[in-house]
N, C-alpha and C positions, 0 to 999 in steps of 0.2 A: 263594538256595539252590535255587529251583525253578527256575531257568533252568540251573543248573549242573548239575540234575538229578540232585541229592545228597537231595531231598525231592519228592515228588508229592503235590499236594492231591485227597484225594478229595471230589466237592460230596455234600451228601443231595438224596435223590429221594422224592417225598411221593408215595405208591402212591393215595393219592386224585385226588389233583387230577393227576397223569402230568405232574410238572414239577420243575424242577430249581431247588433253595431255593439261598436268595443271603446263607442264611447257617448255619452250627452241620458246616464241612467239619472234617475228620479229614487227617491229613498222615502219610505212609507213609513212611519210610527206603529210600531205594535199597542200601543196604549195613546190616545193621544190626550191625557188629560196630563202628560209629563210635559209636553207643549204650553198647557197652557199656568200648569203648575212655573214653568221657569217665567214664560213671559206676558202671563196674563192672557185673560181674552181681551177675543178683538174681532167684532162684527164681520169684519172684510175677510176671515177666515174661515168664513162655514163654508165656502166652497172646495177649498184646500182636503177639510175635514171630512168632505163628503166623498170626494175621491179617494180619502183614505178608508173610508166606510166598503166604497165598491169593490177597490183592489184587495180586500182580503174577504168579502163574499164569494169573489171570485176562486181566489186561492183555496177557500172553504168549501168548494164547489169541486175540487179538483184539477180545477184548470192548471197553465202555466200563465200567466201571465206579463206581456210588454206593452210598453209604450208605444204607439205605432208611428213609423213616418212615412208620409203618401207623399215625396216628392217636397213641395214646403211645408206642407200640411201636418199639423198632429193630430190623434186620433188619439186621444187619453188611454184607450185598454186597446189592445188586440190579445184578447184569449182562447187560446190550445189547447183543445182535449182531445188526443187521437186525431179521429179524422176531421172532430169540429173545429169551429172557430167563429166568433161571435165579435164583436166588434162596439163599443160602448164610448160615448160621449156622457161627463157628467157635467151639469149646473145646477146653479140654485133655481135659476130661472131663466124661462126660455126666452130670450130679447125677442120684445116685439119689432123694432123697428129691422130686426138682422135675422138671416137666414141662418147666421157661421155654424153652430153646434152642427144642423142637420145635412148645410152644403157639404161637410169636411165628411161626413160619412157616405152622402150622396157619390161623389168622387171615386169611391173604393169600384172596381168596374169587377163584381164579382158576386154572386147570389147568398152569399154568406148573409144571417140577421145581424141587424143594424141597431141599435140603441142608444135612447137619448134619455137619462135616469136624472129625474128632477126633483124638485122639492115643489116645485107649483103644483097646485092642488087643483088645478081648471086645465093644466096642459094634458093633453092624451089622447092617442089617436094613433093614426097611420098617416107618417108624410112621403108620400113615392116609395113604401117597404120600411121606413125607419119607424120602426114602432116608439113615443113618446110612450116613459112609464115611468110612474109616481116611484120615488126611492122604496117606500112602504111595499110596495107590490113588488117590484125588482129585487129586492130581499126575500119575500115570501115565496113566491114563484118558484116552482119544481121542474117547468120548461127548460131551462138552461142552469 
């Protein structure tokens, strides 16, 4: 499937040690309407799908991109260009009652931009450097 390039593996990258783990990778749809062709929709997946939507803007961008692990922590993208690297959380929506999306990026102890790419139409701003950005503008953006 991956030589067909019907599927892309993404590897995880261990923000400690600056290396690329040989195991616990995630696999992205190049089309994801084959998803929903086999097994239907299904509300509880537009966050799945929206991840899928980011990791290949990214890739469309240039970047390399992995999964990140910060010790327990995951960190959906950590993305490589040269000398950049940019660091991305995605959700539908930002929990009100929970910090988690902008804690896990809070955690990364490094000046690198941070992102939290949503679908909430009211989230946006700047929380301690994590810029909150509407998925519509995170796509359109020529910044990163």
């Amino acid at each position: 499937m991956e030589k067909a390039f019907v599927i892309y593996r993404c590897r995880r990258y261990d923000l400690q040690g600056k290396s690329v783990l040989k195991t616990q990778e995630k696999f992205y749809l190049a089309d994801s309407s084959l998803k929903y062709c086999i097994m239907g929709f299904n509300p509880k997946s537009i966050a799945a799908m929206l991840e899928n939507i980011v990791y290949f803007e990214l890739r469309r961008k240039g970047y390399d991109v992995y999964i990140g692990k910060n010790e327990t922590k995951e960190i959906d993208f950590v993305a490589l260009r040269r000398d950049e690297h940019i660091y991305v959380q995605v959700c539908r929506r930002l929990p009100e009652e929970s910090d988690w999306e902008v804690a896990n990026l809070l955690e990364i102890k490094n000046h690198y931009p941070k992102y939290v790419v949503t679908l909430d139409e009211l989230a946006s701003g700047n929380i301690n450097g994590v810029k909150i950005v509407h998925l519509a503008d995170f796509l359109l953006n020529r910044e990163y």
